[in-house]
N, C-alpha and C positions, 0 to 999 in steps of 0.2 A: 882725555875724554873717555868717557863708557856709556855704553849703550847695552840694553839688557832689555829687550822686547819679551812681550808676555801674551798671550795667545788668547786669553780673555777678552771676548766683545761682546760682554753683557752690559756692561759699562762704559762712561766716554773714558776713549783712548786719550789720555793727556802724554806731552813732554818735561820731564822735571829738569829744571836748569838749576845751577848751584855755580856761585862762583868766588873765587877764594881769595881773598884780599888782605891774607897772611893773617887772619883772628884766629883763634888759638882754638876755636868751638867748631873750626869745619868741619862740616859732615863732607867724607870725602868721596860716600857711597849713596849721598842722599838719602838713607836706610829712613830717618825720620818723615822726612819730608812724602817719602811715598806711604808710609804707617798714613799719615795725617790726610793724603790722596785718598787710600783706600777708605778712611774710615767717613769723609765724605761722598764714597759713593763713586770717585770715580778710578780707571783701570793707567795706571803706569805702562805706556810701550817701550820707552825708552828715555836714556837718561845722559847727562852731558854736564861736565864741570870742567869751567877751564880758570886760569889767573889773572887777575888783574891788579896793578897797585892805586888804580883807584875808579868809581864807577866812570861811565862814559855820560857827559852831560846828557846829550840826546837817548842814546839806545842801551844805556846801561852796560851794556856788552861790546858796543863798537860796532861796525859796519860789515868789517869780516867776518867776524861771530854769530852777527844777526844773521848773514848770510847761510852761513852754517846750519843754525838753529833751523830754516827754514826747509832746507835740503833735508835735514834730519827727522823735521815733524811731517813732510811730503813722503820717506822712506818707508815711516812706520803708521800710516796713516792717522797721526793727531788731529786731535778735534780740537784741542788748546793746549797752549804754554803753560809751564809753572814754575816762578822763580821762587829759592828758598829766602831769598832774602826781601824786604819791602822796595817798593817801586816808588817812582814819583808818578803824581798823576800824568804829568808831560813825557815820560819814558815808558809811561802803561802805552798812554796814547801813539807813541811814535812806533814803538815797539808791533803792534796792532794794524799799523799802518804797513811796516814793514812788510810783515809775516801774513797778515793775511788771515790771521786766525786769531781768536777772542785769547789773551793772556791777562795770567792774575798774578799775585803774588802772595807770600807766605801767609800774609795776615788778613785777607780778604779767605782764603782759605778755614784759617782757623775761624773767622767769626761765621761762615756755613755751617761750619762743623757745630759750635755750637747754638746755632738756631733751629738745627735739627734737632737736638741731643736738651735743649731748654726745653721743661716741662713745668715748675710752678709758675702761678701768674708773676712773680717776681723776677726769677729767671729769664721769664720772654720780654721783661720791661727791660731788664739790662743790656739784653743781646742787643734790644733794638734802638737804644738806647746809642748801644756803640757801633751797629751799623750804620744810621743815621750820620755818625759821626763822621764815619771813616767815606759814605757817600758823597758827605757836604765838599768833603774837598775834589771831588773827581766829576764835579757835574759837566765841565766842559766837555770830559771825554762822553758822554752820554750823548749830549746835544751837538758832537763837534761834523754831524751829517747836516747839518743848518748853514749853509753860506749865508756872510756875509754884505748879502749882492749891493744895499744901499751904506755899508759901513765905509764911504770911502774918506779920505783924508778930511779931518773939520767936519763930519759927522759921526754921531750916535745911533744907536738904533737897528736895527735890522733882526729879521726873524728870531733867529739862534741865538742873540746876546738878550732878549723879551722874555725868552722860555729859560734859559738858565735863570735870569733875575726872579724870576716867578719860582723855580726850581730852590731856590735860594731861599726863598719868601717861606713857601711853604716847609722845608727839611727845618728850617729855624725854629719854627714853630711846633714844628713837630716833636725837634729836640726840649724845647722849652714843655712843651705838655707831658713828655715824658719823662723829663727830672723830675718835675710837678707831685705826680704817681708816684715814682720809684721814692719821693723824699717822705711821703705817706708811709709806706711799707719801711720803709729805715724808721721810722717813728713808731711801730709797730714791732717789731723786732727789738726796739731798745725796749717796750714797756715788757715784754715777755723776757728779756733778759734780768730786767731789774725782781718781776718776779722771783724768776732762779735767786738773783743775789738774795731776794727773802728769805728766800728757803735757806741759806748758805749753804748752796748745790756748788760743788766743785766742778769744774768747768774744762772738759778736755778737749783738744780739736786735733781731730786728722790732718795734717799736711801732708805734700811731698809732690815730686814731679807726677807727671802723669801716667796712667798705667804702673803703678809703683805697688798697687793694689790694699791701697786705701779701704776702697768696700767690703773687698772680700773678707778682710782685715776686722772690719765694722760691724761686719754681720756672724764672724768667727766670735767675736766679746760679747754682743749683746746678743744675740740668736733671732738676728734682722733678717729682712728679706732686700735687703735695698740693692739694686741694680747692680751685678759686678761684671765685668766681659774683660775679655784678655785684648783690650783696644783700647784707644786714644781715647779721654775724655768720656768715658762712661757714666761717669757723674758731673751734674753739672750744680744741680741743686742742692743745698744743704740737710741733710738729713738731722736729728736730734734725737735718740733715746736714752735711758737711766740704764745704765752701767751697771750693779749690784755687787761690791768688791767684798763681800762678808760681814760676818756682826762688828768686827773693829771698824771698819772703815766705812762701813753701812754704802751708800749710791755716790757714783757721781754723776754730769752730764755729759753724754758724746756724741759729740758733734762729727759726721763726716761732709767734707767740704771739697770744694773745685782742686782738681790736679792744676799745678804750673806746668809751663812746658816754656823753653827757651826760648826768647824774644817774643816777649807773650806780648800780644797790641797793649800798648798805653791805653789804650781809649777802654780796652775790656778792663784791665787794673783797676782804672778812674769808675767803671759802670759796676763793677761785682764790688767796691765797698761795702754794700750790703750784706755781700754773703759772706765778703771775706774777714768781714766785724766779730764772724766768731772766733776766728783765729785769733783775732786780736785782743779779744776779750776774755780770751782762755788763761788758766790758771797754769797747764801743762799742754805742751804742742808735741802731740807722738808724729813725730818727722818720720813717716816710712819710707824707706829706699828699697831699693830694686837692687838689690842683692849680686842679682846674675847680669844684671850688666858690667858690662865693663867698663860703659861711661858714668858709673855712678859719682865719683867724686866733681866732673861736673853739672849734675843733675844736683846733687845737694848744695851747690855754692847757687846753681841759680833760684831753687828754694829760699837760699839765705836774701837772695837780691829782692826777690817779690815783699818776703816776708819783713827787710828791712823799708821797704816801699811801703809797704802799709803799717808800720810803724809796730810789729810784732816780734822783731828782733830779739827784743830785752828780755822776750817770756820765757821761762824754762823748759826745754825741750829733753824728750829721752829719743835718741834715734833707732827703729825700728827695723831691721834690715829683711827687708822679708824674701821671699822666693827661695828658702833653702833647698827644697825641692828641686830647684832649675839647677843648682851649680854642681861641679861636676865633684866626683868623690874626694880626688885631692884637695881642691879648692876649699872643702867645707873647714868652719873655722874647728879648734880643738874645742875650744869652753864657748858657753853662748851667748857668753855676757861679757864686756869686759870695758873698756873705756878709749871715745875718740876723741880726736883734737878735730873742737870745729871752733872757726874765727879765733883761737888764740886761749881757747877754753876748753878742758875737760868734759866730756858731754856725756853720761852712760847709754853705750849700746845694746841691745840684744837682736841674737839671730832667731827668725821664727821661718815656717812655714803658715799662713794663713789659710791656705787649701789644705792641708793634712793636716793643720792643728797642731803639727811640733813647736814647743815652745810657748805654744798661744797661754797654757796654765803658768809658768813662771814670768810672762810678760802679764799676766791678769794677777801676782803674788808682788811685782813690784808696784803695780799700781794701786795696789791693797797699801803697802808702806807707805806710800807718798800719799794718798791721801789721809791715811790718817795721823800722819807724823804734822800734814798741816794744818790736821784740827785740835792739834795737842797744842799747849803752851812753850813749851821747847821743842815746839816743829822745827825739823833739819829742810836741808835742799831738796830738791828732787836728786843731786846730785849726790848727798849723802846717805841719802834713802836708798841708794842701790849700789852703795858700797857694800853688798854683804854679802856672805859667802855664798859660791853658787852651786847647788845642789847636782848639776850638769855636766862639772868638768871631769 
């Protein structure tokens, strides 16, 4: 167990709970999970992880633990719980009951986060799209201050089972009007793509986990303004401007797109299709990584999971490793280019800084190659496009 109080009460004081059930991804510091707190707004007091070999039917955590948790969030004055991992509606609810205080979990969390952070009209069809979702199953807990009083044996009916059914009625509908719209804008989206294919515009998209710095990235190539901040999820909408790679390779199109981030809601995967169509559509996918962490290798494997979820796997990727700036003098690599083994394949890398611009002109020399190697008739890979000697090392 750790606890780590924070003296900040500008914000609600929440509890982050984590707990480790031997998966190979534990955060054993919570470290993200309070990133993704903060960047909703609210203030981490303390934190608490303990083991378990599998959840507790009822309380997720057990009886002695919930006990704990409650002694813990009473110490440091919380205002709510946060587990890193997803709840069931029925262990939100028991959980709640327990403690005494409003608890959430990881992915009600993230879809806050971005319903704040949604700014096109598209954007806010999807979030709500996948709130809607993730509420439809949890209406009991909503309605569960409604007895019962006339639901006795051989009866139907009573106050709280009338408002959930109508609760029901209504979210149904609401999801059904808001696929409706968003399948509009996906039709919209494919005829401005098909344009591009007129033009035979080569087609790049940003990927990568979150804060991996994407935009900065996007706005370092194209000399953009688009939103960049050293936080979770700064982009949510898809951005799109013309590239310029010189008189050989003349433009292409770049797309910057939603960061992943690890157990990302199904329901957002299933609602961002639209945004994440550009990825999918792209010709080359500049996976940028986060360099200076030190969980990068699995931040790029859960990259791999979304991006084979949406069916963008097969696209040819250069991985980007950016933050050279953040790591420390020994750590920096020797040469800045050189080649990694992702899924069982040779992938070319390079090291940049997108805030200082180191490297940003040889990662804009090999994307001069590729794309015009692919408008040649003996166009190479992107892979053998940046087999070439590095001016760098």
């Amino acid at each position: 167990m750790s606890s780590k109080p924070s003296s900040d009460a500008r914000t609600t004081p929440v509890l982050l709970i984590g707990v480790d059930f031997g998966a190979p991804h534990f955060d054993a510091d919570l470290q993200e999970l309070g990133l993704l707190a903060q960047t909703a707004g609210l203030n981490p007091v303390a934190r608490l992880t303990c083991k378990r070999k599998a959840p507790d039917a009822a309380l997720f955590v057990g009886s002695g633990k919930a006990d704990e948790i409650r002694t813990l969030a009473q110490m440091h004055g919380a205002q709510e719980v946060l587990f890193d991992q997803a709840l069931s509606p029925a262990q939100q609810r028991n959980l709640e009951r327990h403690l005494q205080l409003p608890v959430n979990d990881r992915t009600l969390l993230i879809l806050e986060i971005f319903a704040q952070r949604a700014r096109s009209h598209e954007g806010k069809l999807q979030v709500e799209l996948a709130r809607l979702q993730y509420l439809s199953t949890r209406l009991v807990r909503r309605w569960s201050h409604l007895e019962r009083q006339q639901g006795g044996i051989g009866m139907r009916g009573g106050p709280g089972e009338t408002q959930i059914e109508l609760d029901k009625r209504m979210i149904g509908d609401a999801i059904k009007r808001t696929r409706e719209r968003l399948l509009k804008v996906k039709r919209q989206r494919a005829t401005q793509r098909r344009q591009r294919e007129r033009r035979d515009t080569y087609n790049i998209s940003l990927v990568g986990y979150t804060n991996a710095g994407k935009s900065t990235l996007f706005n370092a190539l194209v000399k953009a303004r688009a939103y960049a901040a050293d936080q979770l999820f700064a982009t949510l909408d898809t951005t799109t401007r013309q590239l310029y790679l010189g008189e050989a390779a003349g433009s292409a199109s770049l797309s910057d797109t939603v960061g992943f981030i690890r157990d990302l809601p199904h329901g957002l995967v299933d609602a961002f299709q639209a945004t994440l169509q550009e990825a999918v559509d792209a010709d080359l996918l500049l996976h940028v990584v986060d360099a200076a962490n030190p969980d990068y290798p699995e931040q790029i494997a859960q990259v791999q999971m979304v991006l084979a979820e949406i069916g963008a796997s097969d696209i040819p990727q250069l991985l980007v490793f950016n933050k050279l700036d953040a790591m420390a003098l020994e750590s920096r690599p020797k040469q800045l280019q050189d080649m990694y083994a992702l899924d069982g394949r040779k992938v070319p890398r390079i090291f940049v800084s997108a805030r200082q611009g180191e490297g940003v002109a040889a990662l804009r020399e090999q994307l001069a190659q590729v794309v015009a190697s692919a408008a040649s008739p003996n166009s190479m890979s992107p892979d053998q496009a940046t087999e070439l000697p590095n001016p760098h090392v």
